[in-house]
C-alpha positions as CSV (number, residue, x, y, z in Angstrom):
1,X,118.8,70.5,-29.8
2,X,116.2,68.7,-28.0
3,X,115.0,66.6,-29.9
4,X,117.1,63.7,-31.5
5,X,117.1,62.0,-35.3
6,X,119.0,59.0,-35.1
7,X,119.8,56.6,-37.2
8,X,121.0,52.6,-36.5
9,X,122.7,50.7,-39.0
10,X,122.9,47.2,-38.1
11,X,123.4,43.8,-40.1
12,X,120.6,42.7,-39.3
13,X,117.7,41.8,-36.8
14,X,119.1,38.3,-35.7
15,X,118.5,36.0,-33.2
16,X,120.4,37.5,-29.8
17,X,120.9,40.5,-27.6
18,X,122.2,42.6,-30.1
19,X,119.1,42.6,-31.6
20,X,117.4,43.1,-28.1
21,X,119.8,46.3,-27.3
22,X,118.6,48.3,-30.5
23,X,114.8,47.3,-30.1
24,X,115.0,48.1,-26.2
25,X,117.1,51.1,-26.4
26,X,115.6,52.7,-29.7
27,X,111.8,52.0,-28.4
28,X,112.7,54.3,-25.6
29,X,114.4,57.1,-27.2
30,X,111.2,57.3,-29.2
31,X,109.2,57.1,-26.0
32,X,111.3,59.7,-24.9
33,X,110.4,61.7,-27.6
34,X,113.1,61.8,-30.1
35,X,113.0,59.8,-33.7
36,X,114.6,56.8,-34.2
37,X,114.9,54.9,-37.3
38,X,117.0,50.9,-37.9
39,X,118.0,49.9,-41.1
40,X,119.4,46.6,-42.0
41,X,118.1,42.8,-43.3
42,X,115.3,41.2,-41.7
43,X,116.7,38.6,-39.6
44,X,115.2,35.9,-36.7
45,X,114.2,38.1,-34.3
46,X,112.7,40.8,-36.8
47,X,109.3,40.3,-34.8
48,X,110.9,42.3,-32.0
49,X,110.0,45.6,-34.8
50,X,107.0,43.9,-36.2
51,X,105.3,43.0,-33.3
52,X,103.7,45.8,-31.0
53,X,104.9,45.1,-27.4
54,X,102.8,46.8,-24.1
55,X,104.8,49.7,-22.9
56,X,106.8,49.7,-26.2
57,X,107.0,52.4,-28.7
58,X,107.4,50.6,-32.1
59,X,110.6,51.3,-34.1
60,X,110.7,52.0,-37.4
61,X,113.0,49.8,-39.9
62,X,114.5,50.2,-43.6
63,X,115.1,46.7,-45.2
64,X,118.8,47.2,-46.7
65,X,121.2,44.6,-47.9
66,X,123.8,45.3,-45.1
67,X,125.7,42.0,-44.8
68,X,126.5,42.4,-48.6
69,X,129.1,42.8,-50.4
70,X,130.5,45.8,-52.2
71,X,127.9,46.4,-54.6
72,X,125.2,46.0,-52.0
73,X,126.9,48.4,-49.8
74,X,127.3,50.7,-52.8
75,X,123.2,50.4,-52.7
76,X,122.5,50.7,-49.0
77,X,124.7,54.1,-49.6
78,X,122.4,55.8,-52.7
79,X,119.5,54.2,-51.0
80,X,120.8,55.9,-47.4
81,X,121.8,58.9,-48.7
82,X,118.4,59.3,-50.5
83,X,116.3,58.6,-47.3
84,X,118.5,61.3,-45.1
85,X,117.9,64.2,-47.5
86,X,113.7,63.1,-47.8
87,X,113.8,63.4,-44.1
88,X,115.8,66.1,-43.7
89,X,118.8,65.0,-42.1
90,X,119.9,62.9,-38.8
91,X,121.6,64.1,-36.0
92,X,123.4,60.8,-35.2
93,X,124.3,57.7,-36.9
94,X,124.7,54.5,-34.4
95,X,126.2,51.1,-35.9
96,X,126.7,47.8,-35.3
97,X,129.2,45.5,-37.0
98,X,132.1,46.5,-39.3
99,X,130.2,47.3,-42.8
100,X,127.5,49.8,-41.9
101,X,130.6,51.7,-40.1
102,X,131.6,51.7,-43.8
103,X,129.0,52.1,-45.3
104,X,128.0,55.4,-42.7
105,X,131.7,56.6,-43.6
106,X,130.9,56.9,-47.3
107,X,128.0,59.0,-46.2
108,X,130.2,61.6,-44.7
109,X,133.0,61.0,-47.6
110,X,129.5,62.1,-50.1
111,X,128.7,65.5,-48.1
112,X,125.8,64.1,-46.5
113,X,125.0,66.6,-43.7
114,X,123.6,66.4,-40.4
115,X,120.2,68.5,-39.5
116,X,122.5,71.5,-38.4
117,X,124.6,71.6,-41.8
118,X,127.5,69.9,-40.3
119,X,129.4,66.3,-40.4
120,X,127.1,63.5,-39.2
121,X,128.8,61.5,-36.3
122,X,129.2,58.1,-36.2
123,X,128.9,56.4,-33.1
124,X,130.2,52.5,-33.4
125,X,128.6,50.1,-30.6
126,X,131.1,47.3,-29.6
127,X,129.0,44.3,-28.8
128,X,131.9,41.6,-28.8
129,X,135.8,42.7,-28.0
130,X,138.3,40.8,-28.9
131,X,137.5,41.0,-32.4
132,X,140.0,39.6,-35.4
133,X,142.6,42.6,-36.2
134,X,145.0,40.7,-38.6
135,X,146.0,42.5,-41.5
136,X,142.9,42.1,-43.8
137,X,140.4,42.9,-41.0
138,X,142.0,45.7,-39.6
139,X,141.8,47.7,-43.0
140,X,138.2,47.1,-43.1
141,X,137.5,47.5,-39.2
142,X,136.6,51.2,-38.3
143,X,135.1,52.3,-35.0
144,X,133.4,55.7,-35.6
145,X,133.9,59.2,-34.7
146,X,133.4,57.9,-31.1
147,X,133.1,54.4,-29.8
148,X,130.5,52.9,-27.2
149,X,131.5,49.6,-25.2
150,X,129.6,48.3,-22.6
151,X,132.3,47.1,-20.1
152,X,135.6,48.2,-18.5
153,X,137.0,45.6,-20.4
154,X,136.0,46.3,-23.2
155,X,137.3,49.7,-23.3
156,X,141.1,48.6,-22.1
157,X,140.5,45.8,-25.2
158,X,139.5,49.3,-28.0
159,X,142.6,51.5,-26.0
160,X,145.6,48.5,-25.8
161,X,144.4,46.3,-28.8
162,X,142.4,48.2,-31.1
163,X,144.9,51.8,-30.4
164,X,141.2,53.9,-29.9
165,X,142.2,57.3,-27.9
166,X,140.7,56.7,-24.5
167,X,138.4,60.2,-25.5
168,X,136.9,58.2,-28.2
169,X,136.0,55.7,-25.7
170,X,132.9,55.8,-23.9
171,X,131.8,53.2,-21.3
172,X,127.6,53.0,-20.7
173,X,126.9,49.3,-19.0
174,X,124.0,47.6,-20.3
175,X,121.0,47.8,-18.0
176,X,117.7,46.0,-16.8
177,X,114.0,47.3,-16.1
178,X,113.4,45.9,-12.7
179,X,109.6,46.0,-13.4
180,X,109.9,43.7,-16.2
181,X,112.8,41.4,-14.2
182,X,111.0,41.0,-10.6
183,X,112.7,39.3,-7.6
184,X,111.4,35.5,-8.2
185,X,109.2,34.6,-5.1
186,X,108.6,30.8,-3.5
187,X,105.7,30.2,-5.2
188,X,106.7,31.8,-8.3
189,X,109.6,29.5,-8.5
190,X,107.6,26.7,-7.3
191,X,105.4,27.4,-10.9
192,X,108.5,27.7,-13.0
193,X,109.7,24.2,-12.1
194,X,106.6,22.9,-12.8
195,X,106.2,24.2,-16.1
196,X,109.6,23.4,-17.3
197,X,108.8,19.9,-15.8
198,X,111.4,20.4,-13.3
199,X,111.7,18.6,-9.8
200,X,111.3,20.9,-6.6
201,X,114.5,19.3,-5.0
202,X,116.9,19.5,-8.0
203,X,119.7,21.4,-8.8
204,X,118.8,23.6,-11.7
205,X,121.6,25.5,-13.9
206,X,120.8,27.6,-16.9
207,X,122.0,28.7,-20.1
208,X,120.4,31.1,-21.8
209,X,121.7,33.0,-25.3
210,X,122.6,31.4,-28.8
211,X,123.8,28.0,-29.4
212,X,126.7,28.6,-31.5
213,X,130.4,27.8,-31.3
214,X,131.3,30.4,-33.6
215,X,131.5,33.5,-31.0
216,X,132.6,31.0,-29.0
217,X,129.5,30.3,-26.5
218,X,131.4,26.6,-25.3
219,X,128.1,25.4,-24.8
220,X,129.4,21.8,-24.7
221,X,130.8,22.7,-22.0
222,X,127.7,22.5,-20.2
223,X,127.0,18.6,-22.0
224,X,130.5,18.2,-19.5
225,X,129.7,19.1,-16.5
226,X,126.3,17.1,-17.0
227,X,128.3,14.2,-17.1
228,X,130.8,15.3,-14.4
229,X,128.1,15.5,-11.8
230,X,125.8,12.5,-13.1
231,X,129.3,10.8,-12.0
232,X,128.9,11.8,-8.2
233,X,125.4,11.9,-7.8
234,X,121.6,12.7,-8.5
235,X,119.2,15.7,-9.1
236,X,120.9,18.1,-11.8
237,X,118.9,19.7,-14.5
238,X,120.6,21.8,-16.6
239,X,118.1,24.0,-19.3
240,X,119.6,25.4,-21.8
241,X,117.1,28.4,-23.8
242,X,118.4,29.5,-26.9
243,X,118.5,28.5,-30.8
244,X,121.7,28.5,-33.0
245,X,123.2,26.4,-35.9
246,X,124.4,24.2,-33.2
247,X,121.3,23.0,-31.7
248,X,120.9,19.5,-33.6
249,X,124.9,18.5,-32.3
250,X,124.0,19.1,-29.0
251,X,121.0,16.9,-29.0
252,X,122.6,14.4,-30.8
253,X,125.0,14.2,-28.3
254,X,122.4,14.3,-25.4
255,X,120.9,11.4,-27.3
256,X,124.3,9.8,-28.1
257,X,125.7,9.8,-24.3
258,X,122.1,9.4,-22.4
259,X,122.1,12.8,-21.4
260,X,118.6,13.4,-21.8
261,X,117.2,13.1,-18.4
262,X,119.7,15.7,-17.0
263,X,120.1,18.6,-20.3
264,X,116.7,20.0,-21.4
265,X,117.1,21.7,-24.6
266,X,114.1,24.8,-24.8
267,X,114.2,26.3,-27.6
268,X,113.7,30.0,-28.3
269,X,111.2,31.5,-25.6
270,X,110.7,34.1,-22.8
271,X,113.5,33.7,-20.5
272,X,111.8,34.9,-17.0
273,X,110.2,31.3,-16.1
274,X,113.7,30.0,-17.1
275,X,115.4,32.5,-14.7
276,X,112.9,31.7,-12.1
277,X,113.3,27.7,-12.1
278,X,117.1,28.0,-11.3
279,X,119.7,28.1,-9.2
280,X,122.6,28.7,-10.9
281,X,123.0,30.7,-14.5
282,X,125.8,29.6,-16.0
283,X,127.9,31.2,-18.9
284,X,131.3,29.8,-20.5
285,X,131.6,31.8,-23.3
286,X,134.8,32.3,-24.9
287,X,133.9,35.9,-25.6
288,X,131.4,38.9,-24.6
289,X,130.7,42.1,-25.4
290,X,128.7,42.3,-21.9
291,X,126.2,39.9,-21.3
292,X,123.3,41.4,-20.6
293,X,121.6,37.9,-19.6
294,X,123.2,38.0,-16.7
295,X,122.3,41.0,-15.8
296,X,118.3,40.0,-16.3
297,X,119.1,37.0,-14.1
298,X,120.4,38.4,-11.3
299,X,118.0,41.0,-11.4
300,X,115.2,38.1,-10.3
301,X,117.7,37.0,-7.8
302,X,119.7,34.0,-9.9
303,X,123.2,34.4,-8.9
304,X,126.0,33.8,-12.0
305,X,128.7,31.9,-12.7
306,X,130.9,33.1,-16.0
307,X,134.2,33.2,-17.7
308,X,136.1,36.5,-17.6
309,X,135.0,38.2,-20.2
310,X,133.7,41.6,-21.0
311,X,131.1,42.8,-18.4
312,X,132.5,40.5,-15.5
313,X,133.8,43.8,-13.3
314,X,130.5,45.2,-13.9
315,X,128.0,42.2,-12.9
316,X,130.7,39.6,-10.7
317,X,131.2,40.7,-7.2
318,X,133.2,37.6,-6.3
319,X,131.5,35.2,-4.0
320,X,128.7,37.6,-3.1
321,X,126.7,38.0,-6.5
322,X,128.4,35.3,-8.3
323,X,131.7,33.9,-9.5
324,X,134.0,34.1,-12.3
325,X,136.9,31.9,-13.8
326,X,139.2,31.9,-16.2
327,X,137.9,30.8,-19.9
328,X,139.2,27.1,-19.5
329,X,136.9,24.0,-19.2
330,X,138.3,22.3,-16.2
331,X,137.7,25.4,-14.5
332,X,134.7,26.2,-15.1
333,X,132.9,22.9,-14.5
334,X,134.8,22.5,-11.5
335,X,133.5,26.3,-9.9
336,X,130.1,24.7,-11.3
337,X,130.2,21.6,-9.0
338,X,131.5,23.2,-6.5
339,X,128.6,25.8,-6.6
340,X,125.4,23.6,-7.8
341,X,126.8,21.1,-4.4
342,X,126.3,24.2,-2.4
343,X,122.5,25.7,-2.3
344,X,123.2,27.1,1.1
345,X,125.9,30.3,-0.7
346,X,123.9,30.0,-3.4
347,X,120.4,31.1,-1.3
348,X,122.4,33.4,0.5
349,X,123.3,35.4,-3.0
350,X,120.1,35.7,-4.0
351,X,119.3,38.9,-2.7
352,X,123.1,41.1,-3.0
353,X,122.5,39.8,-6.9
354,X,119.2,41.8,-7.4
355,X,120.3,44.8,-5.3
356,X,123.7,45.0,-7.0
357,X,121.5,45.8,-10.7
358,X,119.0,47.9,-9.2
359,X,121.9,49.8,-7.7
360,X,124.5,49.9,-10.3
361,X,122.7,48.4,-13.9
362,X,119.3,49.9,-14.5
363,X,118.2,50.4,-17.2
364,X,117.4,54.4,-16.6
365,X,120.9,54.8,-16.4
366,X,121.6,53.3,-19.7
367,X,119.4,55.3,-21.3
368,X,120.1,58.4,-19.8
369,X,123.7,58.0,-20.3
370,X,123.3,57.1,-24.6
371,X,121.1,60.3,-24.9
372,X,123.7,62.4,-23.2
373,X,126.5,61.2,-25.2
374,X,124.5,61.7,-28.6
375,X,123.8,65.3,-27.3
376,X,127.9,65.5,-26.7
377,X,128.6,64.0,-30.4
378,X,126.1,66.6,-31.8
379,X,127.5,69.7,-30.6
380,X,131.0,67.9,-31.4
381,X,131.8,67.5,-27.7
382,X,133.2,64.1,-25.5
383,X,132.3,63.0,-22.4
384,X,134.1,64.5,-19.8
């Protein structure tokens, strides 16, 4: 079969790049011509489905009470199970998060059928490994008829932690559209300063994702090495992009310890100016399911520095496109001295950071390598 009905369960359309995966990779599939649909609760970043986007097939979206409990679920199933048969069937459902796995597993348990007559495979994105497996959330964690993970690490975390069969494992790496992540140029960079009211001879590092300690994204971390180098010497900016629940502690603190002329706080907005300004992005998170924000940063050139989590193997080639340290604090802001007092390696990875994602993460790859394996769950098949 050709063409493709698929369906994405999600929580919700939040703030982050979960979000950003199912708009980016569901726009395409309809582009490509198959029919894609997203169910869940209207969330932060909804305008990502509302709001019509050049070169961007708009996706189609079923408000449904996903992060509920068990009588909401019990709804989002009649409700789902009504919309399948007016349709006429899926061939594939994708989720994300723990409850619409349940909730597409009571579909199946109901006899809902697929558009051939047969069982409707579930295909469970993981989007952050490591996830809590004690006793009460491992009877309510399920990871589909087949499981997608974005990083080598995070398929030894399903196989070793999670006891997945490595055939129900399949690895496809995020990827990045060059055309709309361009190599930053001199004078592009020069603008990007200037906009973000930055000096042309500082030191620029960047964060750029949610501000919340609950995944863990250590962003304080980044309020420490602020103060680390403002004890050796001048000229750091660090701008962090993002919004989160912990937003108003960190500029308290900023405030609190006189922070304010060396941690720029942005907000929510475009990244690309952000990645252009820099020299440095810098990640300490605690946990990742890949981190596709550093792939978009080094695809403009901006070398990385992050903890080793998820995605590292596929993104880090060590002291060529980046670096990466252990998830400590000591660590990390010492590798970020060390790097930020260096603009001479960090110039020179510029280039090898772009050409390792057009090489090895783009985007057409991702793509390409999804629709093949909901073609293989289809016809009942794994990847070889």
């Amino acid at each position: 079969m050709s063409k493709l009905r698929i369906l994405h369960l999600t929580a919700g359309s939040d703030a982050g790049g979960l979000s950003r995966y199912i708009f980016d990779l569901s726009s395409a599939m309809i582009s490509r011509g198959h029919e894609v649909t997203v169910a869940g609760e209207k969330g932060a970043w909804h305008w990502l489905f509302e709001k019509p986007q050049p070169g961007r097939a708009m996706v189609p979206w079923i408000e449904l009470p996903l992060k509920g409990g068990p009588v909401s679920l019990a709804g989002c199933v009649r409700r789902l199970q009504r919309w399948i048969a007016d349709a006429g069937g899926v061939d594939v459902i994708h989720c994300h998060y723990r409850k619409p796995t349940l909730v597409s597993r009571a579909l199946q348990m109901l006899g809902v059928r697929s558009r051939t007559g047969g069982r409707i495979p579930v295909l469970y994105t993981l989007h952050l490994s490591e996830l809590d497996l004690s006793w009460g959330r491992r009877w309510v964690s399920d990871f589909g008829d087949h499981t997608h993970v974005a990083s080598t690490e995070g398929r030894d975390w399903m196989v070793e932690v999670a006891g997945i069969a490595p055939v129900r494992v399949s690895v496809v790496p995020h990827g990045v559209q060059p055309d709309k992540w361009p190599v930053t140029t001199s004078s592009q960079r020069v603008e990007a300063r200037r906009e973000l009211g930055v000096d042309p001879g500082d030191r620029v590092g960047v964060y750029v994702g949610r501000l919340d300690q609950r995944h863990p994204k250590n962003c304080p971390w980044l309020l420490d090495l602020a103060a680390a180098w403002g004890e050796r010497r001048q000229g750091l900016k660090l701008l962090l992009a993002g919004e989160g629940p912990d937003f108003g502690e960190l500029q308290s603190r900023i405030d609190r310890e006189g922070l304010s002329r060396r941690v720029h706080l942005l907000g929510h907005r475009e990244p690309l100016s952000v990645y252009r300004a820099a020299d440095l992005l810098l990640l300490p998170s605690g946990r990742e399911g890949f981190s596709l924000v550093c792939a978009e940063a080094m695809c403009t050139g901006l070398p990385i520095l992050r903890t080793r989590t998820a995605g590292t193997a596929e993104t880090v080639v060590e002291g060529i496109t980046g670096r990466s340290v252990d998830i400590d604090r000591q660590a990390f802001i010492r590798a970020a001295l060390e790097m930020l007092g260096d603009p001479a390696l960090l110039e020179s990875m510029r280039p090898a950071a772009a050409a390792h994602v057009r090489q090895h993460l783009p985007f057409t790859h991702q793509l390409d390598q999804t629709q093949t394996l909901y073609q293989h769950l289809t016809t009942g098949k794994v990847l070889p």
